[in-house]
C-alpha positions in Angstrom: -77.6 97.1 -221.9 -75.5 94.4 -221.1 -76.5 90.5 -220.9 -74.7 87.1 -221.1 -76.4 84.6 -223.7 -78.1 82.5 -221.1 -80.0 85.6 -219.9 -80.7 86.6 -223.2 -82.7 83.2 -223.7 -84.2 83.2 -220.5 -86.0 87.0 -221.7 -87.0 85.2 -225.0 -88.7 82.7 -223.3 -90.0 85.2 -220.7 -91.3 87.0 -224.0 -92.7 84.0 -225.5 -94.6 83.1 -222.8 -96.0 87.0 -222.2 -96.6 87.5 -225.9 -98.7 84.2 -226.2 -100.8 81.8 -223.7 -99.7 78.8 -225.8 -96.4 78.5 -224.7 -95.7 76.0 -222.3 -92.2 75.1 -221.2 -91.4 71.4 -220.3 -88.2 70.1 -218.5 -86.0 68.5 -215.9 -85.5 70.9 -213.4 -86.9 74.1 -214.7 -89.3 74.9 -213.1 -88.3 75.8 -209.1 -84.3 75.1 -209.8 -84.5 77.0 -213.0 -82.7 74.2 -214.9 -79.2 73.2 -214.5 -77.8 76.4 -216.3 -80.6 78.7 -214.8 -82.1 79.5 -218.0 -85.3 79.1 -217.4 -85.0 80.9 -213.8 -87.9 82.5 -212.4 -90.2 81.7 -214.8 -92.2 79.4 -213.1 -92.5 82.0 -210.5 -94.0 84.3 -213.0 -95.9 82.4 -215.0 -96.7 79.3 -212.6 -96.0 75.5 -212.9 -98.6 74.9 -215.6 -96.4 77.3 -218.3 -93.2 76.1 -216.8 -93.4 72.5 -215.7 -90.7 70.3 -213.9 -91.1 66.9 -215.4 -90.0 63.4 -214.4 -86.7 62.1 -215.5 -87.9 60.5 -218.8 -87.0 62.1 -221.4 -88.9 60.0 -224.3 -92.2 60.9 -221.9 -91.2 64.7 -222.0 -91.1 64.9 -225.9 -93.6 62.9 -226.6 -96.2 64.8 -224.2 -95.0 67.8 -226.1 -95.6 65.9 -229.4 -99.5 65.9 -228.1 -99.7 69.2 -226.9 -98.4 70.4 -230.4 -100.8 67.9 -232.1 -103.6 70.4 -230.3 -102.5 73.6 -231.1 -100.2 74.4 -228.0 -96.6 75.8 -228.5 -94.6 73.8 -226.3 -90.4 74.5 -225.8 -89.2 71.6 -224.4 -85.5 71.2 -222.6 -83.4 68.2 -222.9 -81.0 68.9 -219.5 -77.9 68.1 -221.7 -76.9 66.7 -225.0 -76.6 62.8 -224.7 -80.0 63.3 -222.4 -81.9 63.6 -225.6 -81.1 60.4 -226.9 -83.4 58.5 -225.4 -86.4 61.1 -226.9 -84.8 60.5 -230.4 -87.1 57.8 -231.7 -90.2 60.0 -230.7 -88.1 62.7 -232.7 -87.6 61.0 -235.5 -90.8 58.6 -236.2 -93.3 61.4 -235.1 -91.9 65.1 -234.3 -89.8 65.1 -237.9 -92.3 63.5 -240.2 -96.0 64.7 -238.4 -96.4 67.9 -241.1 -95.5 65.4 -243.7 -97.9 62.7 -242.8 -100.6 65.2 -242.8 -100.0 66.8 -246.0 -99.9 70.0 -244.2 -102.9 69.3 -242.2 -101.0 69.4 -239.1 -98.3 71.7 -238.3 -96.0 70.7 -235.2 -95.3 74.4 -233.3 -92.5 72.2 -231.0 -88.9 73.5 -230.1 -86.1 71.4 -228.5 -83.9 72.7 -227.0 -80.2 71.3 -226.3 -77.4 72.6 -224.5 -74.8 71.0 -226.5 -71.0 71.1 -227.2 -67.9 70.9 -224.5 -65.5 73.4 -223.2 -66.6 73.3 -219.6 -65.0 70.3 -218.4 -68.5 68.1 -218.5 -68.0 64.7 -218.4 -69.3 61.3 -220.0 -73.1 62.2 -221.4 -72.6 66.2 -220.7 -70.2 67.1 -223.7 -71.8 65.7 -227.0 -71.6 67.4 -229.9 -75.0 65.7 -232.0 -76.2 68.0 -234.5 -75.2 65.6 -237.1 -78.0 63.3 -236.1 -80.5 66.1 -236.2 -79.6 67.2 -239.0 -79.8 64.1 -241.3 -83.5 64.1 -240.1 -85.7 65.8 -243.1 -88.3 67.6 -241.2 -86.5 69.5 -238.7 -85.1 72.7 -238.5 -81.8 72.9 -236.6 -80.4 75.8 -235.0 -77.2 77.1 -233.1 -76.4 80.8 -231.9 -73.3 82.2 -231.3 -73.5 85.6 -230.2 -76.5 87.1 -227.1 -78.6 89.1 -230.2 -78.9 85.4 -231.7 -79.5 83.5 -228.3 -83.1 86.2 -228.1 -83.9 86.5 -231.9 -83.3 82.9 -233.7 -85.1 81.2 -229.9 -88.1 83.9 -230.4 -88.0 82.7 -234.0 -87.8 78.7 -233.0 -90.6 79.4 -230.8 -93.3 81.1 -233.4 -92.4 78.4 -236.3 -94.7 75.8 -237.0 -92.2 73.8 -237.8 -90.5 71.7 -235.1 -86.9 73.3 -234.3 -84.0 71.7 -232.7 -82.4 74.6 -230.5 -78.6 73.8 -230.0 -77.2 76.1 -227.0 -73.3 76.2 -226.9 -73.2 75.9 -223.6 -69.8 77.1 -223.1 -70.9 80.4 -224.1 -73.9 80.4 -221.9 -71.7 83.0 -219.8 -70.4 85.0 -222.6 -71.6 88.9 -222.0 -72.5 91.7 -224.7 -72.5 94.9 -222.9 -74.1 96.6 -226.2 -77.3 94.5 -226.8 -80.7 95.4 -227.0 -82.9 93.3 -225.8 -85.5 92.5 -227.3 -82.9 92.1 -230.3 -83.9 91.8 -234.1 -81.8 89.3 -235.9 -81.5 87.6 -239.2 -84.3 85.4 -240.0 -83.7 81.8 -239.4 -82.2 80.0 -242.4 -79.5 82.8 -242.7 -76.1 82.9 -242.0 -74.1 86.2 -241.3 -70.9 87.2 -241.9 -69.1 88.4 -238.6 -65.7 89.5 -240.4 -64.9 90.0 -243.7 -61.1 88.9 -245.1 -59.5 88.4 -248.4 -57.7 85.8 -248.4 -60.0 82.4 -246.7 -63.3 82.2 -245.2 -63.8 80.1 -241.7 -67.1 78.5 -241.7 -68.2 78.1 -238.1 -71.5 78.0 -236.2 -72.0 77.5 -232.1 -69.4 77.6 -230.1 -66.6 77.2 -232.9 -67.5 80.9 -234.4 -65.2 82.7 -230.9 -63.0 80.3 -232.1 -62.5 81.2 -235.5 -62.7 84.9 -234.5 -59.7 84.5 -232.4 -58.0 82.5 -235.0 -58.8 85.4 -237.0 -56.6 88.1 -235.0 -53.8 85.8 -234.3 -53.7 85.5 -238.3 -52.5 89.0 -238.8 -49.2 87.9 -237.7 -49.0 85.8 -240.4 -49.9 88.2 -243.2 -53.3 86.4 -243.1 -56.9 88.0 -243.9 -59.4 85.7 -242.8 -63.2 86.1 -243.0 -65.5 84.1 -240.6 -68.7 83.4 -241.7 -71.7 82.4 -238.7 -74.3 79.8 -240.2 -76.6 80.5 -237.0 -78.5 77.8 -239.0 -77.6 74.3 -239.7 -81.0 73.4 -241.6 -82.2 75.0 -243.5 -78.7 75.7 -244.9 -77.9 79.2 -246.4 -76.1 78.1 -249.5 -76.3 81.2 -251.2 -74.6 83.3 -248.6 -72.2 80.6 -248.0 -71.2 79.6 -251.5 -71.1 84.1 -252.4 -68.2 84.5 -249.6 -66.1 81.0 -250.2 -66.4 82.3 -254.3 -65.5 85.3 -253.1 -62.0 84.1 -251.6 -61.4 80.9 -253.5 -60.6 79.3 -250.4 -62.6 77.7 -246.6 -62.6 76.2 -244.0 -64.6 74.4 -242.2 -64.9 74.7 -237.8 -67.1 72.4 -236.0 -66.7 70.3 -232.4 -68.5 67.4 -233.6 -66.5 64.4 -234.9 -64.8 64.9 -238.1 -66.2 61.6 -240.2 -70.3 62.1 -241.2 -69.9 65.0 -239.6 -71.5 68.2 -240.4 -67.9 69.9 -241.6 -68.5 66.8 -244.8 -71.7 68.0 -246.0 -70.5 71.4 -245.8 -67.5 70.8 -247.4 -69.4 68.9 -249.9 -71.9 71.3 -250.8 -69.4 74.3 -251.4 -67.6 71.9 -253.5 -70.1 71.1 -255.9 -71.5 75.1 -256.1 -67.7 76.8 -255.8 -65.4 74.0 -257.6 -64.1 76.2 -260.1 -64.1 79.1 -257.8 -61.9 76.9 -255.6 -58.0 77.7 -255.2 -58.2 74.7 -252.7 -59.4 71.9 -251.3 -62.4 72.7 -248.5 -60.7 71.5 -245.1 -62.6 71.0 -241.9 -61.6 71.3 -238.5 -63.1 69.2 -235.9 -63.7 67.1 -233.1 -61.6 63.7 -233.0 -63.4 60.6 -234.1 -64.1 59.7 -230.6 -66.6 59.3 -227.7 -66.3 62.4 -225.8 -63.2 62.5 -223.7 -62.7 62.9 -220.2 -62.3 66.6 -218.7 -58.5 66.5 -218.5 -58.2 65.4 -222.6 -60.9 67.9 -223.4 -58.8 70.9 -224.4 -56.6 68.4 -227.0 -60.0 66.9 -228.4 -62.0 70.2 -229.1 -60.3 73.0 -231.9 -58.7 75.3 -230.9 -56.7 78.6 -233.1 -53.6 76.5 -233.4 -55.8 73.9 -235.1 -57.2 76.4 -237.2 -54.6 78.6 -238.1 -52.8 75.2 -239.1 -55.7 74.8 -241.8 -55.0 77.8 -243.0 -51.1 77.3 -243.8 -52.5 74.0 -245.7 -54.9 76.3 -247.7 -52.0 79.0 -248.5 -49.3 76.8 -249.5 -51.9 74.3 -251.9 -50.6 74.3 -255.2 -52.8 71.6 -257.2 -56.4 71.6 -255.7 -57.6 67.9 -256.0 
């Protein structure tokens, strides 16, 4: 069959919410408009306002009702309209969501999913482009996730939505519209905390997740003409982090790099980095370089395509990697 990725999460959350009464979507918009990117599309049609609820514009309200309903058993899936929307929920993230299981001792589990569409490359403006896994990521207690292909966008949201641990999902949304006309749906995937190896190479391994992993495949191809045999390796998963699949393929080829839209400083990209590092050093032919987002606020529409990386970016990594003759 063939489907983009934001009708691949709109049938796991059709799914979700057939396979199990608990489920209750919460949101800005999704219930008759179907959310801004028409994920959620019909579903309040099918499965009434109560299951798929359109919410005031209040976003610490939104997650912290859901916070309650996953206090009492319920499995809410909550969408924050777009990245920087969510920042105003982040305290109810971080003081309660993050650290409930915790407080508990296990006592209470916290069945919640969040999900962000995230990341530029569709000309968004200020508030509509951020890139903010980092935060989420730094905050023990959640699980955050990204998908990069239309099988991930069903299985790892399916996945999100049956933990009982809380999940941040991060939808690229530039690749909302991006079309597989082989997938299954329903689609088995990896299990979350597993990354996946979309092409094997010999000579460097991209390390990419979201929207950067099209990226890095078409970096990828353009590095034939070079001689060059890259590998790219999907994370799918930002937390819990696969280090042993990771740190197998950058041993492997002796050499990475590292793909992400997010700022470069703090970033994601410098724990990565920093974890192959310390499990591959002596496996290492070079230093780990990252390829990222500047160390800006998000820039205006016309400056987005010199901000966000890109193959040139990439395959510009890759000639520092090749020609490195003293890793330091």
């Amino acid at each position: 069959m063939s489907a983009t990725l934001a009708q691949a999460l709109n049938r796991a959350l059709r799914d979700a919410l057939a396979d199990d009464p608990d489920v209750h979507l919460l949101g800005e918009d999704i219930g008759t408009l179907g959310g801004v990117f028409r994920v959620t599309d019909g579903l309040a049609a099918a499965f009434g306002p109560d299951r798929c609820a359109d919410t005031p514009l209040a976003e610490a309200g939104i997650l912290g009702a859901a916070t309650g309903m996953a206090m009492y058993g319920l499995r809410p899936v909550v969408e924050m309209q777009f990245d920087a929307f969510g920042y105003p929920a982040f305290e109810q993230l971080v003081s309660h969501v993050a650290k409930m299981r915790n407080r508990t001792r296990g006592a209470l589990p916290m069945p919640l999913t969040v999900r962000v569409p995230y990341g530029g490359g569709i000309g968004g403006v200020e508030h509509h482009g951020d890139s903010s896994e980092a935060y989420y990521m730094a905050t023990p207690g959640l699980h955050v996730v990204t998908p990069a292909t239309v099988a991930d966008a069903y299985g790892l949201l399916r996945q999100a939505i049956a933990s009982d641990d809380p999940v941040v999902f991060l939808e690229p949304k530039r690749l909302y519209w991006t079309r597989d006309d082989t997938v299954e749906l329903p689609a088995a995937v990896e299990p979350l905390g597993r990354a996946v190896l979309r092409r094997r190479g010999g000579d460097a391994t991209l390390i990419a997740y979201g929207p950067a992993v099209p990226v890095c495949l078409a970096a990828a191809d353009a590095a034939r003409d070079a001689g060059w045999d890259l590998g790219v390796l999907d994370l799918r998963t930002l937390v819990p982090f696969d280090d042993e699949t990771v740190c197998a393929e950058v041993r492997r080829t002796g050499r990475a790099v590292v793909v992400h839209e997010a700022s470069g400083f703090a970033g994601p990209g410098a724990e990565i980095a920093a974890r192959v590092t310390e499990r591959c050093f002596h496996h290492l032919a070079a230093p780990v370089l990252r390829v990222t987002g500047h160390d800006i606020p998000y820039p205006p529409p016309m400056l987005e395509r010199h901000h966000l990386p890109d193959v040139d970016r990439v395959l510009g990594a890759v000639a520092r990697l090749q020609w490195e003759e003293d890793p330091v």
